[in-house]
C-alpha positions in Angstrom: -10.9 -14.9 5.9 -10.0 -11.5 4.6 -7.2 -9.2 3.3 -7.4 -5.4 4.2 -5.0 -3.3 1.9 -5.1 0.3 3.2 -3.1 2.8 1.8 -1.0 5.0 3.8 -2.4 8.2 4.8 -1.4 11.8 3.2 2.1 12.7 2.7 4.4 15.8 1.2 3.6 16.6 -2.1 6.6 18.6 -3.1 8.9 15.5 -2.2 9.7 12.5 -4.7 7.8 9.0 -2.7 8.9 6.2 -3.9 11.3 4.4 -1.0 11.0 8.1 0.6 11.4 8.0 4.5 9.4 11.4 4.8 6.1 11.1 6.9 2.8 11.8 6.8 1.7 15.4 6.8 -1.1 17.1 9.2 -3.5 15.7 6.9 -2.7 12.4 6.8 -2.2 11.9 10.7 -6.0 13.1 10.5 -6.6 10.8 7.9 -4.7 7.9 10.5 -6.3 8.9 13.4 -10.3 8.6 12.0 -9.6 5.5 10.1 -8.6 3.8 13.7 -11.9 5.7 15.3 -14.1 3.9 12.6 -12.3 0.6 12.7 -12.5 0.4 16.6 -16.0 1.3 16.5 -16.8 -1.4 13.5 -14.5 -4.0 15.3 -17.4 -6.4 14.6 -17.5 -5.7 11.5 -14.2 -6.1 10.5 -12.5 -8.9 13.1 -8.9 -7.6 12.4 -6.1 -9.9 13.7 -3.2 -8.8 12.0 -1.5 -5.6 11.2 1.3 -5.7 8.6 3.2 -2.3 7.3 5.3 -1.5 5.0 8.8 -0.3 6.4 8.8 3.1 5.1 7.6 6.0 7.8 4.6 7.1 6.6 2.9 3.8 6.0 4.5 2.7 9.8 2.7 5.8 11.3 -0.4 5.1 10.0 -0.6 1.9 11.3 0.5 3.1 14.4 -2.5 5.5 14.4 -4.7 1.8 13.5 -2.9 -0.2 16.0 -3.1 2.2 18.9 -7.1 2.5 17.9 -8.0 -1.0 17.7 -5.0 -2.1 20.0 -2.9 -4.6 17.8 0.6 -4.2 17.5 2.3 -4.0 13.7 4.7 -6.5 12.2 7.0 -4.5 9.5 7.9 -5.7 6.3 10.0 -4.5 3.5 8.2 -7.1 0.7 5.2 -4.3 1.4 7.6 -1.1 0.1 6.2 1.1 -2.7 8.6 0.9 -6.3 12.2 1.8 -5.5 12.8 4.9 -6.9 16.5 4.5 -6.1 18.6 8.2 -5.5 14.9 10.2 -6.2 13.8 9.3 -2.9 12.9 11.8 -0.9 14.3 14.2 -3.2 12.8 17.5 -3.6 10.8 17.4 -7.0 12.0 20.5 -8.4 15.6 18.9 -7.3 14.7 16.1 -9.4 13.1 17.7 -11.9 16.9 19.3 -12.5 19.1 16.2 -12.2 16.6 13.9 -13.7 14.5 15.5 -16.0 11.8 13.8 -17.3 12.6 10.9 -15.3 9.0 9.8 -13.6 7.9 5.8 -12.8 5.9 6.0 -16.2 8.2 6.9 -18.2 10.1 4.2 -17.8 10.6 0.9 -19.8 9.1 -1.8 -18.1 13.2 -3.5 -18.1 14.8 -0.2 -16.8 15.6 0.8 -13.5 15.8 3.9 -11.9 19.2 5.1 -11.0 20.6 2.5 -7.8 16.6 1.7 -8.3 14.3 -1.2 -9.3 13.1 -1.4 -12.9 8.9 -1.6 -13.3 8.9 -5.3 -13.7 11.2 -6.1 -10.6 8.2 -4.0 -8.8 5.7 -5.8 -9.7 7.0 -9.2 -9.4 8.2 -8.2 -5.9 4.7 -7.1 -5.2 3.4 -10.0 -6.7 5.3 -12.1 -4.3 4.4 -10.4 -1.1 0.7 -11.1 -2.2 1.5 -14.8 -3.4 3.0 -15.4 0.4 0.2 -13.8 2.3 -2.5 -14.9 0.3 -0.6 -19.0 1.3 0.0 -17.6 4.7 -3.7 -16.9 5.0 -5.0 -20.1 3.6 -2.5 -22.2 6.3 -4.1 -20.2 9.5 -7.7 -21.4 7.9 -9.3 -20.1 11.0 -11.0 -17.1 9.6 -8.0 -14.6 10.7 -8.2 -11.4 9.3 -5.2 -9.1 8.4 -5.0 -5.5 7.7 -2.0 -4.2 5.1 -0.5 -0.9 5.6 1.3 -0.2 2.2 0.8 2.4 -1.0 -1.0 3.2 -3.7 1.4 1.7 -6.6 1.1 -1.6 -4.7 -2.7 -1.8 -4.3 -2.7 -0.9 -7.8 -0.7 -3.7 -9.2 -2.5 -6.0 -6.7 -5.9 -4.9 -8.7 -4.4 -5.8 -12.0 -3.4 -9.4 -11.0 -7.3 -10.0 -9.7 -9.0 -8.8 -12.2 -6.5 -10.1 -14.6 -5.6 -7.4 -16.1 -1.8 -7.1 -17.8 -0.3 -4.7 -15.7 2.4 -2.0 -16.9 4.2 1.3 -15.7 1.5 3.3 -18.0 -1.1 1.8 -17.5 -4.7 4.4 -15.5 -4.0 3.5 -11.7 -7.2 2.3 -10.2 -8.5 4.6 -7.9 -6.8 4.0 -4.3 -7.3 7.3 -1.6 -5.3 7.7 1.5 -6.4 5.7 4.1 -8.9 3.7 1.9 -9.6 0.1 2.5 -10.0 -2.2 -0.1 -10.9 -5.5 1.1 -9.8 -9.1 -0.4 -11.7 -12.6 0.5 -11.2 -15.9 -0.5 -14.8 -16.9 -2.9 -15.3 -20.0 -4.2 -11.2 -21.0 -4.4 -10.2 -17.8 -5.6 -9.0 -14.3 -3.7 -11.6 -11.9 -5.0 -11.7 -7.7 -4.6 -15.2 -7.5 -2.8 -14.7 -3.9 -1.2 -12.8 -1.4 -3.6 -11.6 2.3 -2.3 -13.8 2.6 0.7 -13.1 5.4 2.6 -16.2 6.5 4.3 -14.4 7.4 7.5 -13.2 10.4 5.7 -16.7 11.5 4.7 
């Protein structure tokens, strides 16, 4: 029984992320694309089941890419939604830069929110409740189903920090999490343990 967290694949740069609904750039489609070649041809190894994505575009087309490949459709889910960075997303970072200079995820205190935005702790005890449900969810199937979690980097991070037990805040070093990487969680010994960190050999 196993947990997959991928992140999404490459998007713009020069745009704020966040609850962005920009896609993914050339890059990342090519990023998509080979991550669903190497799973298909690993099916063994893996035994995916499930696909669930976050609802914002470029984590839904990069599991489309992974769907497609291994041919299992996605189930969409808001919980899985990077921290929501209220009116910056999407904006143009020299836009925001203007209107809200200064104003970045780590600067803020772990209590405020960004404007019409979520506050660093309501992230991560969102996050921490999407992982609390599909970690139960998983447990109830007890049939040795496997799932695969399109979502981004600021969630995989925070997910890091809860199992290593590590106290998690906005300023904290992220761990390392590249696009597309897989970063696999399994159920050892009664507790969910991270036995595959940031492997992304698919883009080698």
């Amino acid at each position: 029984m196993a947990i997959y967290l991928v992140r999404h694949g490459k998007d713009e740069d020069e745009f704020r992320g966040g609850w962005s609904q920009r896609g993914l750039i050339e890059e990342g489609i090519e990023q998509s694309i080979r991550l669903g070649k190497y799973l298909k041809e690993h099916k063994k190894d893996f035994m995916i089941h499930r696909i669930i994505t976050s609802d914002l575009k470029r984590a839904i087309e990069t599991s489309k890419y992974i769907g497609d490949s291994i041919q299992i459709s996605t189930e969409k889910s808001k919980a899985w939604r990077e921290t929501n960075n209220g009116v910056l997303a999407g904006m143009l970072n020299d836009e925001a830069n203007k209107q809200y200079p200064g104003l970045h995820f780590n600067s803020l205190e772990m209590d405020e929110r960004y404007p019409s935005g979520e506050s660093p702790i309501e992230n991560f005890t969102r996050i921490k409740r999407a992982f609390e449900v599909i970690c139960e969810d998983q447990k109830e199937r007890n049939h040795q189903e496997n799932v695969l979690i399109v979502t981004h980097g600021g969630v995989i991070n925070i997910i890091y920090h809860i199992l290593k037990r590590k106290p998690w805040t906005n300023k904290n070093k992220p761990f390392p999490s590249s696009y597309t990487s897989i970063h696999k969680i399994e159920y050892v010994d009664k507790n969910w343990k991270i036995t595959q960190e940031n492997f992304d050999v698919h883009l080698k």
